[in-house]
N, C-alpha and C positions, 0 to 999 in steps of 0.2 A: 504494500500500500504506500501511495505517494504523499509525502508531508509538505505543507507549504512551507517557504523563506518563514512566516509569523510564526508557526507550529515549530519552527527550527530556532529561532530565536528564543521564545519564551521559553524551551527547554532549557536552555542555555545561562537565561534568569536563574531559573527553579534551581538546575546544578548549584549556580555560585551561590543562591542562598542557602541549600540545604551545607555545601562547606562552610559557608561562615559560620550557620548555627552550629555544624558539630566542632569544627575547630574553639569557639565561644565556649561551649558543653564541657570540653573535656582538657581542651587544653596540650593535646598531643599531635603528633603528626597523623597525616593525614593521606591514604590513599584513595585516587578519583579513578575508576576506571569505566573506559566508554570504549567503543569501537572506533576507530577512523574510517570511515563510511565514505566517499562519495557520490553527491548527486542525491537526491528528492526521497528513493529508497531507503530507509533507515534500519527498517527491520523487515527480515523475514526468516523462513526456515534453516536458510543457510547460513545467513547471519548470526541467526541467534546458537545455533551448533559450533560456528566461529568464540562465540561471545563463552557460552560452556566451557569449550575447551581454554579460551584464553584464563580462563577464571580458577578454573582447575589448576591452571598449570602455577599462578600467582598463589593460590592455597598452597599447594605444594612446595615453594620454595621459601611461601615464610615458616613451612611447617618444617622445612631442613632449616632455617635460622632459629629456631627453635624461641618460636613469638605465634604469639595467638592474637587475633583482634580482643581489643578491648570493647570494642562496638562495631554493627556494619550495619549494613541498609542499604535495601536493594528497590531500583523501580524495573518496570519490565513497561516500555508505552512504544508506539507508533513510530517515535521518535529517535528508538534506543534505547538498548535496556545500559543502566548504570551501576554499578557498586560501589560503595564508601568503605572504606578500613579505617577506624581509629586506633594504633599503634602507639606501641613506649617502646622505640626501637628511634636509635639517631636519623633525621632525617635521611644522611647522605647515603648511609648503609640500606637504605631502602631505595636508592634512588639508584644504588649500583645494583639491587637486585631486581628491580623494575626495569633496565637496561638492557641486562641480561638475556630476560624476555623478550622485550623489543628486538634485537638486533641478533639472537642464536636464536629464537625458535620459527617454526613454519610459518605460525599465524601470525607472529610478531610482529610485523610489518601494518598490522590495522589495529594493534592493541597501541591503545590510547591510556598511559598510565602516569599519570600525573600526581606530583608528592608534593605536599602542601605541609610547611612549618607551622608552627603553633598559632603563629604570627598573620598569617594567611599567603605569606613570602613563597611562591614556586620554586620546587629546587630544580635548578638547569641540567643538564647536560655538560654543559661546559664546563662547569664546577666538579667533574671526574676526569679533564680533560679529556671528552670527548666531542667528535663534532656535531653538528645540529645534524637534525633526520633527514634522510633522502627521499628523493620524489620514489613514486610507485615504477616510474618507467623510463626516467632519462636517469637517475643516479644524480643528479645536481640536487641543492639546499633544497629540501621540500616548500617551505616557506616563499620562496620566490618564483618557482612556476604556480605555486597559489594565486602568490599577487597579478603574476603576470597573465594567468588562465593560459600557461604553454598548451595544453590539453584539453580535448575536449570530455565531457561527462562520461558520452561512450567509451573513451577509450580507456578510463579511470574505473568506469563498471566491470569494463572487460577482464582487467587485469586483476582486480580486486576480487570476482567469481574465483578465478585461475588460481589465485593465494587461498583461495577457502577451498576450493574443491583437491587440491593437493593436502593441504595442511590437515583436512578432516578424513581423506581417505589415508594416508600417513597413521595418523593415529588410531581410526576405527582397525585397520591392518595389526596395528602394533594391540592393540586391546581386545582385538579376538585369537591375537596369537596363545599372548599372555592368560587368557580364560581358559583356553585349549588346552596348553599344557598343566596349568592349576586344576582340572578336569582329569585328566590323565595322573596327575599327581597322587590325586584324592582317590581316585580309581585304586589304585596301586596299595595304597596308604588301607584303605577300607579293612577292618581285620573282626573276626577271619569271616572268610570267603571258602568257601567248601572248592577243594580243588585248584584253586589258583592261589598264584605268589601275593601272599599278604606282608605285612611286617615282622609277624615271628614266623612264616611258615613257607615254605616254596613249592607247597603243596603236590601237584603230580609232577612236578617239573623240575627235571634233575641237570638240565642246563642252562638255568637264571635263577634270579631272586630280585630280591628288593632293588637294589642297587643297579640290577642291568636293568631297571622298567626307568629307573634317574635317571641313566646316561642316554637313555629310548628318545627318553622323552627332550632330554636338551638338546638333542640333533631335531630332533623335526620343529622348533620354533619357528627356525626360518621358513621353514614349507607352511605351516599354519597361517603365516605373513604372509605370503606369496598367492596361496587361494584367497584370501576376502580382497589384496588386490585383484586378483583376477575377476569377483565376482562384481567390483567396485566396476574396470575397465567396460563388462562387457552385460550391465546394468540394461542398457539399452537395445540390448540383440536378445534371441530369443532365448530363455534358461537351456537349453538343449546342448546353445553354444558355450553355452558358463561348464557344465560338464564334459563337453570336449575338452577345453581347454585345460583344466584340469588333469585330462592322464598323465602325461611326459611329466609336471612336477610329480606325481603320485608315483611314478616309476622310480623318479632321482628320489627321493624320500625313501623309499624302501632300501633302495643303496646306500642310504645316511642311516639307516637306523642300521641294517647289519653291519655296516663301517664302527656305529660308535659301540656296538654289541659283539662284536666280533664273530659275529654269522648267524647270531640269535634272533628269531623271528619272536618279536616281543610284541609288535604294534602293527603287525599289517592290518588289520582288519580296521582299526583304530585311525590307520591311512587313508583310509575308504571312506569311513561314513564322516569321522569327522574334518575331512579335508574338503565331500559334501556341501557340512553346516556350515564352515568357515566362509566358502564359494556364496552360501545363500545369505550369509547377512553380508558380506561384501555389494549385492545384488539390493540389498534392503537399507532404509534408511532407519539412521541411529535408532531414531523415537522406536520403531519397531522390533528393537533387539528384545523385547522384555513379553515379548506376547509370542510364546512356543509355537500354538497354529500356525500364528504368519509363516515363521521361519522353516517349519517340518514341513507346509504346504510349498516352501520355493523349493525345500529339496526334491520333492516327488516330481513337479514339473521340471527340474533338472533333468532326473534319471529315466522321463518318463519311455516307458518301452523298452526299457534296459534287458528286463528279463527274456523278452523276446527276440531282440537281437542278437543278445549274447550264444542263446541257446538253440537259434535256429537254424534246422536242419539236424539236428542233434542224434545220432543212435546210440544205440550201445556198442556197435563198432566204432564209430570216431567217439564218443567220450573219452576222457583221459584223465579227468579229475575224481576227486571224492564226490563235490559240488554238480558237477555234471551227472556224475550216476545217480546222486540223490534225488535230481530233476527228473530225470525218467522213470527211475523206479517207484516214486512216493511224491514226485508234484510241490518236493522242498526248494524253495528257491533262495531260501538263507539270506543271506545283508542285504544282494539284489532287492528280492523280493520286498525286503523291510523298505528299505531307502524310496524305492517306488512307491509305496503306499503313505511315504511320510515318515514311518518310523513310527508302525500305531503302538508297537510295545514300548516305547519310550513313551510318547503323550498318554497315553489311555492307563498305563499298569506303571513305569516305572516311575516316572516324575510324580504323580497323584501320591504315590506307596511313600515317597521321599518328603515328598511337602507334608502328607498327612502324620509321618513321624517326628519332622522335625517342629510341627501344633501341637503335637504335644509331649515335646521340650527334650526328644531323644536328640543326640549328638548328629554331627553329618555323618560321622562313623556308622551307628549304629542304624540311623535311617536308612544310609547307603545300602547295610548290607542287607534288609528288608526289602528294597526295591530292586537289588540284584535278585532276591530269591523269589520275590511274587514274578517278576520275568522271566526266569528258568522255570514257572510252573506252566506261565502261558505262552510260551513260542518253543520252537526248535533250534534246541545248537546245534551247529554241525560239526561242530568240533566234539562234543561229543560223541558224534554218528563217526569221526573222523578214528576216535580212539577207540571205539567198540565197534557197535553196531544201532540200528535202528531200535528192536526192540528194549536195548541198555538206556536207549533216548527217553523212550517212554516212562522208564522204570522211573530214573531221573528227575521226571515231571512230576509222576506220582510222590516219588518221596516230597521233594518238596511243596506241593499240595498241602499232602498229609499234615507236613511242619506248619504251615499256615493255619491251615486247618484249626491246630493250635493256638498258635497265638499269631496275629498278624504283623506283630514284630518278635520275632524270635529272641530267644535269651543268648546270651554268647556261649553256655553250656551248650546247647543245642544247635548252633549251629560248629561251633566245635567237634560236636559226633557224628555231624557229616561231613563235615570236611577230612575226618580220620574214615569213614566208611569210603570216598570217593579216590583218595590219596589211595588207599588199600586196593582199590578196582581201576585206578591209573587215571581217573577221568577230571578234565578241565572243562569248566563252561565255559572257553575263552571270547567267545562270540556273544553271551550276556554280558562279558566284561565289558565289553566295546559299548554295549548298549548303556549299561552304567555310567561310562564316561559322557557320552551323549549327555543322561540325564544329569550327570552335576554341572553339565557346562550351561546347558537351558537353564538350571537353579541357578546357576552363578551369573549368566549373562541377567537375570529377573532382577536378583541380590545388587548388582553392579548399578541399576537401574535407579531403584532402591534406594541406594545408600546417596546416589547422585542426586536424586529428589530433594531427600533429607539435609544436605550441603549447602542445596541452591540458593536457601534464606539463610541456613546455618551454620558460616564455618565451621571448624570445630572449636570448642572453648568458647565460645562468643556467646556473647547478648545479642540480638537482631530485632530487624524492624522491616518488613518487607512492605512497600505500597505498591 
């Protein structure tokens, strides 16, 4: 929406009088932060994802100077959303870390942050001996293609998009990496797990443990980066093309995990669906990382028809997999299958079994391992089918049924006596595990949401005042 020159002005008023009165109030320095905008457009979607991130990023580094506001106050209008910090931190030590941000980070360049002495004195620039700011597109004094108008509005628009749309795709890439692997972490972490590497136990598996799922997991960072760029890129083409693009990293990735594992297949399946998720909120904007649907529904139109491609023409002479025989003989179509439909055993049984444990007040540990197990009752591993056979699948389901049956979060006693009955008969649900990790990254991307909401009025330690 477009503001007039008067709507831009009287903002302008409101700002300087709301710093007089808190400078007046408290007596401390004082931070003003605004966007650098050009042109009539003040605010909108992208903007204000600009405006988050910049704001984030300024919490964060007074949260490493180890200073909290003493006060803040936030508007959100037509005009511009603005934030006040009232600080007990020397002026100029805030004016070097307000710099900082200006001139090393992506968005920096439209982050407007302004330090105000007690006095109502601006502290400069120039007083770090640094030089005054540059224009968005020639690199001369910003201030004097102002005066002069070198540039027209469009061309100030143009480039201004171009700094947000890097700077937020940069970061959403970086923060679905960082989810991904804390997902996979937590996965690992989970104890005990009937069958699979927990933290005291490496259950059917006698080449890895806790430690190779670590090193699994710090090799594929960068790959988790690489898909939500790729899903960010190719937003605007049809999801089909989001998962083409994706295989060649998903192949270098499985190379990086046996590389940092030394030939241990720890995280393939894990390559798969969450390299997927990563693809789909690349494809999705911020606001919607917090609503599973959305997200499980871009991966289905990703992989849509997958199962049938993969599989077509298929007999029992050219089959050559476990996956492919399982397809012929019993109609199992395993991750495929699941990814195409969404991933209904994650939305529908495991994230529900998670949330509903962690309402009432059980650990992410102990939730986790309830929604690993209500999921091994309702789908098929194949990794199980992989280590026995079909009817050992079934048995499988049953037992854990039965455990539910019981109690719908089980006691760690009890899941303990499966995971020694399972270890005994060699068998891993490594293909629930994956699903698992799915479900803490959807609770984490929700939590992430959450916790950002919670922020947006309230630093941390602060009194606040949001209009």
């Amino acid at each position: 929406m477009e503001v007039s020159l008067m709507e831009i002005l009287l903002a302008r008023e409101a700002r300087a009088n709301r710093q007089r009165r808190l400078l007046a109030q408290y007596g401390k320095p004082l931070i003003s932060f605004t966007m650098n905008i050009a042109g009539p457009v003040k605010n909108n979607s992208q903007i204000a994802q600009g405006y988050a991130l910049g704001k984030r990023l300024l919490e964060q580094q007074l949260m490493a100077a180890g200073t909290a506001p003493i006060h803040f106050e936030e508007i959100r209008e037509k005009t511009g959303s603005e934030a006040f910090y009232v600080l007990n931190l020397e002026p100029l030590t805030l004016k070097a870390i307000t710099v900082e941000l200006e001139d090393h980070t992506a968005v920096g360049r439209l982050l407007d942050l302004d330090v105000l002495r007690p006095n109502g004195q601006k502290v400069e620039r120039q007083e770090l001996g640094l030089e005054a700011r540059t224009c968005l597109l020639c690199g001369r004094q910003a201030q004097i293609c102002a005066r002069s108008r070198a540039h027209t509005v469009a061309q100030l628009q143009e480039k201004t998009a171009a700094i947000l749309d890097a700077a937020l795709r940069d970061d959403d890439a970086k923060t679905a990496a960082r989810l991904a692997c804390q997902a996979l972490l937590y996965e690992v972490a989970a104890t005990p797990k009937p069958g699979l590497v927990d933290r005291v136990s490496n259950g059917s598996h006698r080449d890895m443990d806790f430690f190779t799922f670590q090193a699994s997991t710090a090799a594929l960072w960068p790959y988790f980066e690489q898909c939500t760029k790729i899903g960010h890129d190719t937003r605007d083409l049809a999801p089909a093309e989001t998962f083409s693009r994706l295989r060649i990293p998903g192949k270098l990735a499985e190379g990086e995990m046996l590389w940092a594992t030394g030939g241990v297949n720890t995280h393939k399946g894990a390559i798969f669906s969450l390299g997927i998720l990563c693809g789909a909120l690349g494809r999705l904007d911020r606001t919607q990382w917090c609503q599973p649907e959305i997200i499980l529904d871009q991966c289905a139109q990703m992989t849509a028809g997958l199962v049938a491609r993969d599989y077509a023409g298929l007999t029992e002479e050219t089959a050559r997999t476990a996956g492919q025989r399982l397809y012929l003989r019993h109609g199992i179509t395993g991750v495929r299958g699941q990814a195409e439909a969404g991933f209904p055993a994650v939305l529908q049984i495991g994230l529900p079994r998670l949330e509903a444990g962690l309402a009432r007040g059980l650990s992410l540990n102990d939730a986790g391992c309830a929604a690993l197990l209500a999921m091994l009752a309702a789908t098929v591993d194949t990794n199980i089918i992989a280590r026995s056979d079909y009817e050992t699948q079934q048995w499988v389901q049953a037992e854990a049924e039965a455990l539910l049956q019981k109690n719908p979060f089980p006691e760690k006693e009890a899941l303990q006596a499966m995971d020694s009955l399972f270890t005994a008969r060699n068998l891993s649900p490594g293909g629930t595990a994956d699903l698992l990790a799915l479900v803490y990254l959807l609770h984490l991307l929700r939590e992430n949401d959450q916790n950002a909401a919670e922020r947006s009025t309230t630093p941390i330690g602060t009194a606040s005042k949001a209009n």
